[in-house]
VEXMI-690624 format. One line per field, with one value per residue (C-alpha): x, y, z; residue number from 0. Coordinates in Angstrom, 2 decimals, always signed. Layout:
N
px <- c(X	...) $
py <- c(Y	...) $
pz <- c(Z	...) $
i <- c(NUM	...) $
END
This chain:
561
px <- c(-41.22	-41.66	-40.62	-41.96	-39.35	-40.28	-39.93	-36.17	-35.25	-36.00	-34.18	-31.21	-31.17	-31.71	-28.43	-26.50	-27.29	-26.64	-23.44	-22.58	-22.95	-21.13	-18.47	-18.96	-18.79	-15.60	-13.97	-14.88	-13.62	-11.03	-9.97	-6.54	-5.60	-3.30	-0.24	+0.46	+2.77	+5.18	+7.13	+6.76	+3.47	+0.57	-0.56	-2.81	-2.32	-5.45	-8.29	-10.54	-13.02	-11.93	-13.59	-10.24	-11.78	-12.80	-12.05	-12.60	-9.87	-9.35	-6.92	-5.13	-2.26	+0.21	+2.59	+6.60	+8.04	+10.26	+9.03	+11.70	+11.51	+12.85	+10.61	+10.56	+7.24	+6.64	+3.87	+0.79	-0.05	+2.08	+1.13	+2.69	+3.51	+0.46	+1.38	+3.87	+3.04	+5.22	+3.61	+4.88	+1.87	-0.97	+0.82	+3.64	+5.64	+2.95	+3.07	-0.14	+0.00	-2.46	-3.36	-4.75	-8.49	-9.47	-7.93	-5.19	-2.74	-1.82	+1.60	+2.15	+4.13	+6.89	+10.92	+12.32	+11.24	+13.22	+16.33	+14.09	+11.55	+13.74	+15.58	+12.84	+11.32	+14.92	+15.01	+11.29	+12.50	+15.34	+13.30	+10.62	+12.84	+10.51	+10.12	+6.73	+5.25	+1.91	+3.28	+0.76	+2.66	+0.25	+3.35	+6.23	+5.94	+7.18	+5.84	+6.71	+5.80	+4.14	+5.96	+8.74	+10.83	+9.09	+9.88	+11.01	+8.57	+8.84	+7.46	+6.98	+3.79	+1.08	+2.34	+3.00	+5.29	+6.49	+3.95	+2.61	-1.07	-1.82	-5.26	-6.98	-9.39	-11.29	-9.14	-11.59	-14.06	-11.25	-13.17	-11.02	-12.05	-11.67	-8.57	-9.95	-12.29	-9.19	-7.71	-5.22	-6.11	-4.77	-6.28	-8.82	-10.33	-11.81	-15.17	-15.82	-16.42	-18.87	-17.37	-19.82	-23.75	-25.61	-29.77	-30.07	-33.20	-34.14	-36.19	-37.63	-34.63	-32.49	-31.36	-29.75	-31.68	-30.51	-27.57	-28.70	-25.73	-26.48	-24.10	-22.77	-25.64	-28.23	-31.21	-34.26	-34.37	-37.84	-37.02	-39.11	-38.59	-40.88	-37.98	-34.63	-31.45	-28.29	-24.97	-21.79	-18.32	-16.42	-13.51	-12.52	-8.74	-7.31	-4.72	-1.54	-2.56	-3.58	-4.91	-8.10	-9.24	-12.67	-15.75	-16.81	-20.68	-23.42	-26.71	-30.03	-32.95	-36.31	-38.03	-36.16	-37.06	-34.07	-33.86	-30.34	-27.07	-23.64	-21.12	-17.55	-16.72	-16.12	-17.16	-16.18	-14.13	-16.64	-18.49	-14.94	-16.98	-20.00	-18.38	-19.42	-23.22	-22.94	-20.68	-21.82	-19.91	-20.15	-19.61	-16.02	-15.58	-16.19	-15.46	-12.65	-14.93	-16.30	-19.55	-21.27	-24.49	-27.25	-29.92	-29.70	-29.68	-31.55	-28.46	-26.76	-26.39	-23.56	-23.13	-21.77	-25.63	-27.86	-31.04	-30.97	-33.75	-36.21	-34.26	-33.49	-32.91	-34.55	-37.07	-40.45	-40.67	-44.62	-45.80	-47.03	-44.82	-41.18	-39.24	-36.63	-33.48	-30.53	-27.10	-24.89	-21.75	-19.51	-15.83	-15.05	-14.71	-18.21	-16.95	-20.10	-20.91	-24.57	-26.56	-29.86	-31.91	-35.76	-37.18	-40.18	-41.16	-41.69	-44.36	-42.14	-41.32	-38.35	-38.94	-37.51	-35.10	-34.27	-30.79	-30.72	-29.97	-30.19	-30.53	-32.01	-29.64	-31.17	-29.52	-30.81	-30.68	-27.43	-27.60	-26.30	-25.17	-24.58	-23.53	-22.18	-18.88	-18.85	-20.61	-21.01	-21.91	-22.42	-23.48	-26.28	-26.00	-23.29	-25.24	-26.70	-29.53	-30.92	-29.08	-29.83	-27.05	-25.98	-23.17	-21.57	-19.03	-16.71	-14.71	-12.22	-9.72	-7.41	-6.40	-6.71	-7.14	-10.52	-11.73	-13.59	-16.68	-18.06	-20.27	-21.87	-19.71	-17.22	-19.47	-21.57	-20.56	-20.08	-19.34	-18.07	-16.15	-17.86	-16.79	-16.28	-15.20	-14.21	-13.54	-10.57	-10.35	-8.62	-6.58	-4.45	-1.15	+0.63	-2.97	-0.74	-0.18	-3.42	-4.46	-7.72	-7.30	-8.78	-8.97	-9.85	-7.05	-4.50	-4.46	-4.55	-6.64	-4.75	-7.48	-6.82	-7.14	-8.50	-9.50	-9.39	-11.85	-10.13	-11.95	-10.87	-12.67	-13.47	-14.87	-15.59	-17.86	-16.54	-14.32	-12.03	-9.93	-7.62	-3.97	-0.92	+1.46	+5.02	+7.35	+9.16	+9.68	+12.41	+15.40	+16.85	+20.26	+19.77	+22.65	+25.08	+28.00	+26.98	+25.67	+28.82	+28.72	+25.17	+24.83	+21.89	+21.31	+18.24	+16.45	+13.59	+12.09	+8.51	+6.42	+4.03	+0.94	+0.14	-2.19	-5.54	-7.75	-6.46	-2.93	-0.23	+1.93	+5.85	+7.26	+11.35	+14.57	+17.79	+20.57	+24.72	+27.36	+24.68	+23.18	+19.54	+18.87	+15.36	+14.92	+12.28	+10.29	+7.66	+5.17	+3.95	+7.07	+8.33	+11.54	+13.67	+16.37	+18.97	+20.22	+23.87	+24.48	+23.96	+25.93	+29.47	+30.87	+33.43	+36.05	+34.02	+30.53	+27.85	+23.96	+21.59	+18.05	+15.44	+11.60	+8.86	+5.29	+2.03	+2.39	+5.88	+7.58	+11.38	+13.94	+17.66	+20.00	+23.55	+25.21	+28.82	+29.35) $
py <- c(-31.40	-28.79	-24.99	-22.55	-19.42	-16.53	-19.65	-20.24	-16.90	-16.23	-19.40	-17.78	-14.30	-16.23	-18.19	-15.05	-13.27	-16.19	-15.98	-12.67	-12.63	-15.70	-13.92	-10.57	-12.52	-14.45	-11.43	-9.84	-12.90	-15.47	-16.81	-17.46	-16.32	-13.31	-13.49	-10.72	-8.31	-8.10	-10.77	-9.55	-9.73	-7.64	-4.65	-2.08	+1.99	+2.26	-0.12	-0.19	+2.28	+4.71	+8.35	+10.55	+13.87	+14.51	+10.76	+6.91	+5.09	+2.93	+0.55	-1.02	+0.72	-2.18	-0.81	-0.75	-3.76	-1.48	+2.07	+2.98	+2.54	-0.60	-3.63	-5.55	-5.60	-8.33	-9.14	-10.79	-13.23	-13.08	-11.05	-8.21	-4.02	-2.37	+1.37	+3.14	+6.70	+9.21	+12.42	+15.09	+14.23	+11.43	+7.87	+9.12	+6.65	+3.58	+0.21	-1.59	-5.07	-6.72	-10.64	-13.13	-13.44	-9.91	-8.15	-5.15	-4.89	-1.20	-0.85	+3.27	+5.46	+2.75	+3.77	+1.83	-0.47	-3.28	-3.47	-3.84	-1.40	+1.29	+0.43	+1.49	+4.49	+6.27	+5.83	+7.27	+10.33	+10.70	+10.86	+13.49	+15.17	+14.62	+13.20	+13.38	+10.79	+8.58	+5.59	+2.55	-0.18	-1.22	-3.43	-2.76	-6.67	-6.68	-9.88	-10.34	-14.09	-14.36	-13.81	-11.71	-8.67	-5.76	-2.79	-1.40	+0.65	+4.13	+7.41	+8.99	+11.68	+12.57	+9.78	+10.40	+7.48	+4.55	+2.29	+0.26	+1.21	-1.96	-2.07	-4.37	-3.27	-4.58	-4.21	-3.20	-0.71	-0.01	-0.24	-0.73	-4.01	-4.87	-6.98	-8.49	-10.10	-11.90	-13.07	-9.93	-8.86	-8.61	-10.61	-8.31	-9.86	-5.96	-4.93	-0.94	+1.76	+4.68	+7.67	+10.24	+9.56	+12.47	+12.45	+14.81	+17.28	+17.65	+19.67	+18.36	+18.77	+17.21	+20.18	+19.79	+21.75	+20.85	+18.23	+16.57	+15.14	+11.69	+10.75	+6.92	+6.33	+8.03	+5.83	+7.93	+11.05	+13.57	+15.88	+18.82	+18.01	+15.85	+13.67	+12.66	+10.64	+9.31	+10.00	+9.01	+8.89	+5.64	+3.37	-0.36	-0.89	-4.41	-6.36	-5.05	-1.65	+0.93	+2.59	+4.10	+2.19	+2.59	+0.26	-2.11	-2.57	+0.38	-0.84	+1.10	-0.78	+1.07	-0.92	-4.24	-3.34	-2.23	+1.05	+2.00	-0.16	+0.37	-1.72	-1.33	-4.02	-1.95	+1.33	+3.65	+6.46	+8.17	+8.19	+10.07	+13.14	+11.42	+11.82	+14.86	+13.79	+10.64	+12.91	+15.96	+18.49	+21.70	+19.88	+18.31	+22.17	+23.25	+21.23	+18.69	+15.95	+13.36	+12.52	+9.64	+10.47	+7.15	+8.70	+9.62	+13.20	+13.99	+13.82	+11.19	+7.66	+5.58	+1.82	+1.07	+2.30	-1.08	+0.12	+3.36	+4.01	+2.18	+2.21	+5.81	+6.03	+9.36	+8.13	+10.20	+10.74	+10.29	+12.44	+9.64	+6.90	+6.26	+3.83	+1.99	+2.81	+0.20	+1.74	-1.78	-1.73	-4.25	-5.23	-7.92	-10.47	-9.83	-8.18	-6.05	-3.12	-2.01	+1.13	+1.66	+4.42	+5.19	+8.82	+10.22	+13.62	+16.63	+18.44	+21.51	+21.53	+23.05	+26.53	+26.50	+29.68	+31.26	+32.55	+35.84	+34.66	+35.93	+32.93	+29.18	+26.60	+22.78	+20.25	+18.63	+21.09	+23.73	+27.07	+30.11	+33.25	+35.62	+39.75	+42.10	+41.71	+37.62	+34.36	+31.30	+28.38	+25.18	+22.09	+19.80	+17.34	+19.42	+19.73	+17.32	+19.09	+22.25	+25.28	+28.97	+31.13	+34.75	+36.24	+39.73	+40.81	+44.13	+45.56	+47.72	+49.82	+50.47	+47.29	+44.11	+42.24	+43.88	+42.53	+39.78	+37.35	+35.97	+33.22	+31.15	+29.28	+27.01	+24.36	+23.77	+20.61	+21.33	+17.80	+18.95	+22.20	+24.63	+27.36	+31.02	+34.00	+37.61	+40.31	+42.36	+46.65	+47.61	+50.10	+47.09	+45.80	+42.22	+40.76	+37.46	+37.48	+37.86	+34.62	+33.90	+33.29	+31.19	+34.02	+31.22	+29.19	+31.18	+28.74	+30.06	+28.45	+30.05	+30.64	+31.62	+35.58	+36.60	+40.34	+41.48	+38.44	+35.70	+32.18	+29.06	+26.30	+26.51	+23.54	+25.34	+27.86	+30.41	+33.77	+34.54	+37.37	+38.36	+38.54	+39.31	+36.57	+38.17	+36.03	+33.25	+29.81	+29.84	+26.97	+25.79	+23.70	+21.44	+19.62	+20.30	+19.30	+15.59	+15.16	+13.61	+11.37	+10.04	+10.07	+12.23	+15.98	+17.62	+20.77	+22.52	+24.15	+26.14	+28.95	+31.55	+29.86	+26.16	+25.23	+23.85	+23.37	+24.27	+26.10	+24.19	+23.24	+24.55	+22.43	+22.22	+20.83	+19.45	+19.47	+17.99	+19.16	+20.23	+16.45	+16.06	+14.21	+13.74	+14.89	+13.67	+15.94	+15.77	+18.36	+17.59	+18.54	+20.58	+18.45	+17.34	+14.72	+13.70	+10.15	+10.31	+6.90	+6.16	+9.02	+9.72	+12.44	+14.49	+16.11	+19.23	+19.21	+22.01	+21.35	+23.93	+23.78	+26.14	+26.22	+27.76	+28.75	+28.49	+32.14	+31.56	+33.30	+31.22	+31.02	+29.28	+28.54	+26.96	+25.46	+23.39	+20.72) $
pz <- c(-95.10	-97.96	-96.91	-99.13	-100.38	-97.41	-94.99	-96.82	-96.92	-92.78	-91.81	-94.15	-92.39	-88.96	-89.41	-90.99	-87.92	-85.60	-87.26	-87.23	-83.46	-82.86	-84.45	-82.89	-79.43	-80.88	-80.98	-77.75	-75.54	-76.87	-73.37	-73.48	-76.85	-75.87	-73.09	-70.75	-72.63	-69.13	-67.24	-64.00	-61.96	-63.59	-60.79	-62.65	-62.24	-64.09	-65.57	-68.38	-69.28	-66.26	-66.45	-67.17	-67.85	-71.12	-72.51	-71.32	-70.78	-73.43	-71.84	-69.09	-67.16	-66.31	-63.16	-63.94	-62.03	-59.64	-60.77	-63.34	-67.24	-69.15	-68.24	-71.11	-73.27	-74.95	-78.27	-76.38	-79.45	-83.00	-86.08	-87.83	-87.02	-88.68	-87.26	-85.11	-83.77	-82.51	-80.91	-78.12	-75.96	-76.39	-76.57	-76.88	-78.31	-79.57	-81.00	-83.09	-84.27	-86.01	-85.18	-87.50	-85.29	-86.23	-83.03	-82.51	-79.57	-78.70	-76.44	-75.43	-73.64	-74.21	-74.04	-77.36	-79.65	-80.07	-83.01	-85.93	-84.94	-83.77	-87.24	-89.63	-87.28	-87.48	-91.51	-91.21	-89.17	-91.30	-94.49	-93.32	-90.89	-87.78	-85.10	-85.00	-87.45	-88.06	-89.58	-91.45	-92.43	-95.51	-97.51	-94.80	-92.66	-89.55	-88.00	-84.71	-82.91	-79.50	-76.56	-78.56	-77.17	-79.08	-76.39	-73.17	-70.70	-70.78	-69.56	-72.90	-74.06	-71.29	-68.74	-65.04	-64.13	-65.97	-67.38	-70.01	-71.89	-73.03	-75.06	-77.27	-79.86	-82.87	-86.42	-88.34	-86.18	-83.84	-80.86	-77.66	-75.51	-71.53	-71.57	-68.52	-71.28	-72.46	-69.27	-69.24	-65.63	-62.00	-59.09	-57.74	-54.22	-53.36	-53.40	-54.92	-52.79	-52.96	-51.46	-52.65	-52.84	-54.59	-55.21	-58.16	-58.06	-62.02	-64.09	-67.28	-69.20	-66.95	-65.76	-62.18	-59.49	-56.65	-55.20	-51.91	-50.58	-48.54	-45.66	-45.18	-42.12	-43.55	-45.20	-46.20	-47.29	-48.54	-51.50	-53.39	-56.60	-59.25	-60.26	-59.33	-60.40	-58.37	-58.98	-57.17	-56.93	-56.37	-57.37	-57.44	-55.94	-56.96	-55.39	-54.93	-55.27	-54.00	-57.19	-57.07	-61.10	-62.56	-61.76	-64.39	-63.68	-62.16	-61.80	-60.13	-59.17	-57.82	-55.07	-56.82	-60.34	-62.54	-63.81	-65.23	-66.05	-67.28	-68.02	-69.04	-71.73	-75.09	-76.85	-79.56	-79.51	-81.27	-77.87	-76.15	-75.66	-74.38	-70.67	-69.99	-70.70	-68.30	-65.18	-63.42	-65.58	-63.33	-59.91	-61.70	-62.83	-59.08	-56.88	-58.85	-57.40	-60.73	-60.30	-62.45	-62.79	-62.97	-65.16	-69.21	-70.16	-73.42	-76.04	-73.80	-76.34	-75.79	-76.20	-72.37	-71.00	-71.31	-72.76	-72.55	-74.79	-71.67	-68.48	-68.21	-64.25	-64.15	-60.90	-60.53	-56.81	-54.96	-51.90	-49.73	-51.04	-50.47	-53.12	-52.16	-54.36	-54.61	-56.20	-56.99	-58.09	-59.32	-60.32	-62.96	-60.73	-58.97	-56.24	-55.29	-53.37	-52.74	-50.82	-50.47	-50.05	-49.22	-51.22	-51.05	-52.34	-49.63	-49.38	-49.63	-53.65	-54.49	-56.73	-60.11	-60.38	-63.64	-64.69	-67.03	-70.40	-73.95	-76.15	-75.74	-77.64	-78.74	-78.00	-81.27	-83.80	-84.83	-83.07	-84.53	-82.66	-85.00	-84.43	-86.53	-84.77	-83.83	-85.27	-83.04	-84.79	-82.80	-84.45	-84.06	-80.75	-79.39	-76.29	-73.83	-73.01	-73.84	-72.22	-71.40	-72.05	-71.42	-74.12	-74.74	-76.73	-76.06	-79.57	-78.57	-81.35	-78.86	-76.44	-78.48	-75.73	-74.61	-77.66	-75.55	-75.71	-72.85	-74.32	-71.26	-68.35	-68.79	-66.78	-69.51	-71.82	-75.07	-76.96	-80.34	-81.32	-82.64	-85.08	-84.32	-86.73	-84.34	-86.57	-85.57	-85.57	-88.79	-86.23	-85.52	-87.42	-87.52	-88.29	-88.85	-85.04	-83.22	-81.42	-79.83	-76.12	-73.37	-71.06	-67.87	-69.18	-70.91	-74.09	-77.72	-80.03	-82.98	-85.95	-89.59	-90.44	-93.65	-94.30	-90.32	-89.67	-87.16	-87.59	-85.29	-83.45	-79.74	-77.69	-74.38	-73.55	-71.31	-71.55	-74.73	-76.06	-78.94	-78.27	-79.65	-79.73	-81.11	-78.85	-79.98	-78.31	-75.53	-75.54	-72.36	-71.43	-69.10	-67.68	-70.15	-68.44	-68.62	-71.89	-73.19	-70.54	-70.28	-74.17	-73.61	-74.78	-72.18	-73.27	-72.06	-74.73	-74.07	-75.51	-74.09	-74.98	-74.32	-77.84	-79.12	-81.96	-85.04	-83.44	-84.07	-80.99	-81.39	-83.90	-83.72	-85.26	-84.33	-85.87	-84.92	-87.00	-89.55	-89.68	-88.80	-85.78	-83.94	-80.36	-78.03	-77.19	-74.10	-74.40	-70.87	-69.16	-72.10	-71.98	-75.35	-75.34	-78.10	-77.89	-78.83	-78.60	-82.41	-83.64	-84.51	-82.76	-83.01	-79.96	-80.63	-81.45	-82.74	-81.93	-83.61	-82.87	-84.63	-82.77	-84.43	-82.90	-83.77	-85.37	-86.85	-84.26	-84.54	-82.16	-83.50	-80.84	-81.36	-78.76	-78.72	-76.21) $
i <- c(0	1	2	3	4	5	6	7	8	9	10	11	12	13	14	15	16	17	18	19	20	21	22	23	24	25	26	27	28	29	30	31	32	33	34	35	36	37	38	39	40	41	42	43	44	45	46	47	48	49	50	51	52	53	54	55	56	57	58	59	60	61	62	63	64	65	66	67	68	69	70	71	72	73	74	75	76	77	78	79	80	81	82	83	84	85	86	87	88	89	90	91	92	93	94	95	96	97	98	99	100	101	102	103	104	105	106	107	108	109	110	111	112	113	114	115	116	117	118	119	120	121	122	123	124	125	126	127	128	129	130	131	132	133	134	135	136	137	138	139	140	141	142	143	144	145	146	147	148	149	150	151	152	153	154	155	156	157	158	159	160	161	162	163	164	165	166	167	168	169	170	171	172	173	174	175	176	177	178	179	180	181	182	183	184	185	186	187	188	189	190	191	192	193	194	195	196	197	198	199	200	201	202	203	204	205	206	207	208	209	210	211	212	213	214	215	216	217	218	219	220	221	222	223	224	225	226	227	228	229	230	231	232	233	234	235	236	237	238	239	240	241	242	243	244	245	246	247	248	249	250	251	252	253	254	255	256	257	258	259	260	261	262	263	264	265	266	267	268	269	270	271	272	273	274	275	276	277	278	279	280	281	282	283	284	285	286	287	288	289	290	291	292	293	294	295	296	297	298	299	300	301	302	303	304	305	306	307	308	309	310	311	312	313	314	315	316	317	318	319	320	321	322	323	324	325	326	327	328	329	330	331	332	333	334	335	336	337	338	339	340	341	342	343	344	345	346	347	348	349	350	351	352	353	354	355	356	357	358	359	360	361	362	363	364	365	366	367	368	369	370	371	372	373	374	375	376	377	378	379	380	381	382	383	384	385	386	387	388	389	390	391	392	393	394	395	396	397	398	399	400	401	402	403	404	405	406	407	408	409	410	411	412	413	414	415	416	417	418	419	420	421	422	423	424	425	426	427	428	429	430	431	432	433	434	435	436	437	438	439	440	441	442	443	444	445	446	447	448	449	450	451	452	453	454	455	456	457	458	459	460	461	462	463	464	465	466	467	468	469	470	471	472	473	474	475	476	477	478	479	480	481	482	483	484	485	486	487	488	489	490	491	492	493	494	495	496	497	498	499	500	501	502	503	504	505	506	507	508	509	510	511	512	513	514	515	516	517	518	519	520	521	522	523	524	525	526	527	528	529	530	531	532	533	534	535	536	537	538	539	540	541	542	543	544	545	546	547	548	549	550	551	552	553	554	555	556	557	558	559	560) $
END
């Protein structure tokens, strides 16, 4: 049999791309290639992919063994330290290694590393003088063998109780992967459960006209609209738990025909802000209640929808027809739960109202707001869907903080930050300390001030002022009378503005008997703790901290103990 060159060159790009998938799958489930990182039985506080406000859940949440700190963590396969990050919040206090098949363990919010570890982040400290630090560990080896003591369980960065985040991702595009894929998982004998079921009036641009709540006994219902989409809220407990975790599969069939699916296995963190395309934004602003919504929203793409692009799960509605709906969910182990519902447009169509606005911002294009006294520039595919807006903007030479924009509500989803410049009355002085304000939140974004112009990144809509921020951070003892005792220093340590965007959060130094020394700092609770179990101390001691804001407002405090 003679195959002529086009004939070679397909078979040759068939079996690279038979390949590259085989590999792709490869690395998505190896079985039994990774151990659980804990001795104790695994019970999850949280699962993969979980909805968590503005982010997915990129991991699992294993459950202390007894609900204090110092389980021991162990590697889940062998390989070698590739990073260790330090931050107030986040991860707190994280562990990546690197394993030969292409995969990366992450282990987070964890107490102490083990000797070696906790060795080399000290000297790190030491050198820059932080505590904070983002270490890659390009010729540094660490190699650590499966099964080995690496850390204890902690509490530390945004963490609510003591647990492990244990994730998986790939090396290279460092997309996180269901551990359940890898045999990492609980026993889970419980089927989901909808608590919420919502049909969703829309207009053609997905906009939300009306929320028809349907009760558990309720089976049919007539609506005036053209179009609709579910949403719901739910959650999948597992055994030995009462945990409400995320739900791994979402499926909607119209009168047995699929028409939307989900599935929790993997994304990109690139799709983080893609949440509040794929949840009911303003009913989580109102009500607190999250919402997953079944149907795709213009500027909604994101790998965990099935074919987006075809099975949209927006569902035209007929006058004299009802469709049968189906809502399925289902847990990793197939552990489903499904409702149906029969819908049928009324005869009584709902009227479309319209909201005063003054501008009309694309979705797919970059919109710029621009005044004599403001610019608002918000780029391309910040938006799900297009959005009518009302803004106004007060100047005032007097008060600096009726210098205020009101630019939309806050329950519209912006998914990127956009920029805005204010310019500031040249009546006012100590330019270097204005701050823009969240006025609903009370957080300062900072921004950078250059000839009475203030320019900073926002990413909500909503109410904002200019402020005056002239007072430095305050320093706390807490305790003090056991410090020598417990080997601990406590401190609570806080400012008058919690910080985003570009302003820096308070950034601090410690100092014993005019040494260096880091402290632990938990920006959550505002808490920072000195181990002095590795120092050398005197009969009479002398700690000297010095915090500095955002706006370089420094407070030193000296304290003996």
């Amino acid at each position: 049999m003679f195959l002529t060159d086009n004939t070679r060159l397909k078979a040759l790009h068939f079996a690279i791309l038979l390949l590259s998938l085989m590999m792709v799958q490869d690395l998505v489930a190896q079985g039994d290639y990774f151990i659980s990182p804990v001795d104790h039985k695994l019970v999850l506080a949280g699962s993969f992919g979980e909805l968590r406000g503005n982010h997915f859940h990129s991991g699992i949440d294993i459950k202390s063994s007894n609900g204090s700190s110092g389980d021991t963590i162990r590697a889940a396969a062998s390989g070698k330290v590739s990073r260790i990050k330090i931050e107030y919040g986040g991860y707190g206090r994280a562990l990546y290694i690197d394993h030969p098949n292409g995969l990366t363990t992450v282990y987070a919010h964890v107490k102490k590393f083990n000797a070696k570890i906790e060795a080399y982040l000290l000297s790190q400290q030491r050198n820059a003088q932080s505590y904070r630090l983002d270490i890659s560990l390009d010729t540094m080896i660490i190699a650590v063998k499966q099964g080995e003591f690496i850390a204890l369980m902690g509490n530390e960065g945004r963490s609510y109780g003591p647990h492990l985040h244990f994730e998986i991702r790939n090396t290279i595009s460092e997309k996180p992967i269901n551990p359940f894929l890898h045999n990492i998982k609980p026993r889970d004998s419980k089927a989901p459960v909808i608590s919420h079921l919502y049909i969703n009036s829309l207009d053609p641009d997905g906009q939300i006209l009306e929320r028809a709540a349907i009760s558990k006994r309720q089976d049919s219902i007539s609506i005036g609209a053209w179009r609709v989409g579910l949403a719901f809220n739910g959650h999948d407990s597992m055994d030995g738990a009462s945990n409400k975790n995320g739900i791994h599969s979402i499926k909607v069939f119209v009168d047995d025909k699929l028409a939307y699916q989900a599935a929790l296995d993997s994304f990109s963190f690139d799709e983080s802000s893609q949440i509040k395309g794929i949840t009911d934004y303003q009913f989580k602003k109102d009500k607190n209640i999250t919402l997953y919504q079944c149907y795709v929203l213009p500027n909604v793409d994101i790998s965990i929808i099935r074919n987006h692009k075809r099975n949209k799960g927006i569902i035209p509605l007929y006058k004299d027809k009802y469709q049968k709906v189906t809502l399925v969910l289902e847990d990793y182990e197939k552990n489903t739960t499904s409702r149906n519902i029969w819908i049928k447009r009324s005869e009584n169509m709902k009227e479309i109202s319209s909201k005063p606005y003054n501008i009309l911002l694309h979705y797919d294009q970059e919109n710029l707001i621009s005044t004599p006294s403001f610019q608002l520039k918000i780029p391309q595919k910040a938006l799900i869907k297009k959005e009518r807006i009302q803004y106004t903007f007060n100047q005032d030479p007097i008060n600096l903080e009726q210098n205020n924009l009101e630019i939309g509500k806050n329950n519209i989803p912006l998914l990127k930050y956009a920029s805005l410049t204010m310019s500031i009355p040249l009546s006012f002085r100590e330019i270097d300390k204005i701050i823009l304000v969240n006025s609903d939140k009370g957080v300062s974004y900072g921004g950078e001030i250059e000839d009475h112009v203030l320019s900073c990144r926002i990413d909500e809509f909503g109410s904002y002022h200019l402020a005056l921020d002239t007072i430095a951070p305050t320093i706390l003892t807490l305790k003090k009378n056991t410090w020598r005792k417990n080997e601990l220093i406590k401190l609570k340590l806080s400012d008058n503005y919690p910080t985003k965007g570009i302003a820096r959060s308070i950034d601090y130094d410690c100092y014993i008997n005019d040494i260096w020394v880091p402290g632990a700092y938990k920006s959550m609770t505002q808490i920072l703790k000195i181990d002095l179990g590795q120092l050398k101390l005197k009969k009479s001691n002398q700690l000297r901290i010095v915090a500095t804001d955002d706006r370089d407002n420094t407070t030193e405090r000296i304290i003996s103990f």
